[in-house]
C-alpha positions in Angstrom: -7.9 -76.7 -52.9 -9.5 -80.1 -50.9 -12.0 -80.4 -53.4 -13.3 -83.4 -52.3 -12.4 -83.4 -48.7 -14.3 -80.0 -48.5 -17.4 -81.7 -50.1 -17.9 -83.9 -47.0 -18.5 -80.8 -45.1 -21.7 -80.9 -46.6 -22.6 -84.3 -45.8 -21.8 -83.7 -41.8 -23.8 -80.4 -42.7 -26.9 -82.6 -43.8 -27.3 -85.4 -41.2 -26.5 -82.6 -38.3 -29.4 -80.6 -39.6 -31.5 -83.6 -39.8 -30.6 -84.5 -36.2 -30.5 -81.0 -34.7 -33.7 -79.5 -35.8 -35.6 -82.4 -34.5 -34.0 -82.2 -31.2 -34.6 -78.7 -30.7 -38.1 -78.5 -32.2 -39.8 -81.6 -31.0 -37.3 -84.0 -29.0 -39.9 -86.6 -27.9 -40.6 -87.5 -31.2 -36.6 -88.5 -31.8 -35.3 -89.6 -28.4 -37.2 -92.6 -28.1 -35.4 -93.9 -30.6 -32.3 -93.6 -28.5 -33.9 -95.6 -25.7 -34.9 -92.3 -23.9 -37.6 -91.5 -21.9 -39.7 -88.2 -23.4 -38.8 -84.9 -21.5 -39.4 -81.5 -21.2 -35.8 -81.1 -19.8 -33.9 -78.1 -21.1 -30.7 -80.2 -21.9 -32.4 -82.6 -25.2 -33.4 -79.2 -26.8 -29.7 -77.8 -26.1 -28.3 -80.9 -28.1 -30.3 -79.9 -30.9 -28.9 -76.2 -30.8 -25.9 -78.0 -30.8 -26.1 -79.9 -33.6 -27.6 -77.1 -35.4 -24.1 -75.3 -34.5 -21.9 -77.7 -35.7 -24.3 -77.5 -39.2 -23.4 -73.9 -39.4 -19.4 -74.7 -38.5 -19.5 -77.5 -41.2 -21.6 -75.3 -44.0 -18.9 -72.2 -43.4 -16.1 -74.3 -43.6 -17.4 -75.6 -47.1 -18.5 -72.0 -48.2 -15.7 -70.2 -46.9 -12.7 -73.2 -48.0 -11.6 -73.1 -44.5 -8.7 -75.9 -45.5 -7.1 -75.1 -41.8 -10.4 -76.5 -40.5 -10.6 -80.4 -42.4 -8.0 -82.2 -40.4 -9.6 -81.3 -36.7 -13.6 -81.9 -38.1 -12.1 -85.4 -39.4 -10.6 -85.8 -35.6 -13.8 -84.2 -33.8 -16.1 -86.6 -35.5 -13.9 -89.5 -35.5 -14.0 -88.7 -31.1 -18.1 -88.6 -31.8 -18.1 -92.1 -34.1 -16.4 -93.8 -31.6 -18.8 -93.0 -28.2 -21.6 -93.8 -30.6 -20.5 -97.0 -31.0 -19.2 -97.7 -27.4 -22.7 -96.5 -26.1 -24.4 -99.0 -28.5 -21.8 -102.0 -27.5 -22.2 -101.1 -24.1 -26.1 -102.2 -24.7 -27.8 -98.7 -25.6 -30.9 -99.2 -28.4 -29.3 -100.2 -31.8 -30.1 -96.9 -33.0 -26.5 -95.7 -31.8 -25.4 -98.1 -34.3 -26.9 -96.5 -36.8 -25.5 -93.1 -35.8 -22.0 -94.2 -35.4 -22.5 -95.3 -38.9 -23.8 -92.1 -40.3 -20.8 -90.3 -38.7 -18.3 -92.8 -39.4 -18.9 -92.8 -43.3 -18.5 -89.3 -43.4 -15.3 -89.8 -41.2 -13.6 -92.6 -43.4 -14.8 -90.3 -47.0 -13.2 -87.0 -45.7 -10.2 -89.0 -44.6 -9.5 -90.7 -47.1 -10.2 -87.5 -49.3 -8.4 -85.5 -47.3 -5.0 -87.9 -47.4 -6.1 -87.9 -51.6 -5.8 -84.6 -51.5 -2.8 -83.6 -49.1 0.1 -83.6 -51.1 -0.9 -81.6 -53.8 -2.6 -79.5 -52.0 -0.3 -78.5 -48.9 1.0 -74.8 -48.8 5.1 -75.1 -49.1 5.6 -73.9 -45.7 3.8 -76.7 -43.8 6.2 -79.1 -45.7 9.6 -76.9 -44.8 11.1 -78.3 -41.5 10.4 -75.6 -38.3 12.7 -72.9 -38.3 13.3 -72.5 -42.1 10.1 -70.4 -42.8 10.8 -67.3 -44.8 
């Protein structure tokens, strides 16, 4: 049942909380560390809400072993790791670093527990060619 892979949920359930409530409660005392000015701007405290959505997603694909779910989180967040880490290259404060590297471990441990886990775990009729289902 993607024991494993469905553990990391949790993990992308943890550091979005962290990053979410922050954001939506009091921004100004996070962004800074991004290299952003403080703001009373609608759009920091939607980013929080965000995050705070994708905690939910992550926590009800753990409790509810959404397995159909595990492949496109692993894609999302690998699409997330990878502007973190183009925004810090491109000269953004070295805190993006840091955040393409809390997203990219959980990327690279719910891959490679997710390709641990595949084989045994995939339902017979994702492995029958198209057309043969029964």
């Amino acid at each position: 049942m993607m024991t494993k892979t469905l553990r990391w949920q949790l993990y992308v359930s943890f550091y979005t909380f962290c990053f979410g409530v922050p954001l939506l409660l009091v921004p100004n005392a996070i962004i800074p560390h991004f290299g952003f000015e403080p703001t009373q701007e609608p759009w920091i405290r939607l980013v929080g809400m965000f995050l705070l959505g994708l905690c939910y997603l992550s926590t009800t694909v753990y409790k509810k072993r959404i397995v159909a779910l595990l492949l496109h989180s692993i894609i999302m967040r690998s699409g997330f790791a990878f502007v973190f880490f183009v925004l810090a290259v491109s000269g953004h404060p070295p805190f993006f670093y840091l955040t393409a590297a809390i997203v990219g471990l959980g990327v690279v441990g719910s891959s490679l527990a997710y390709l641990s886990e595949r084989g045994v775990d995939e339902p017979a009729m994702l492995k029958q060619p198209l057309g043969e289902h029964a």
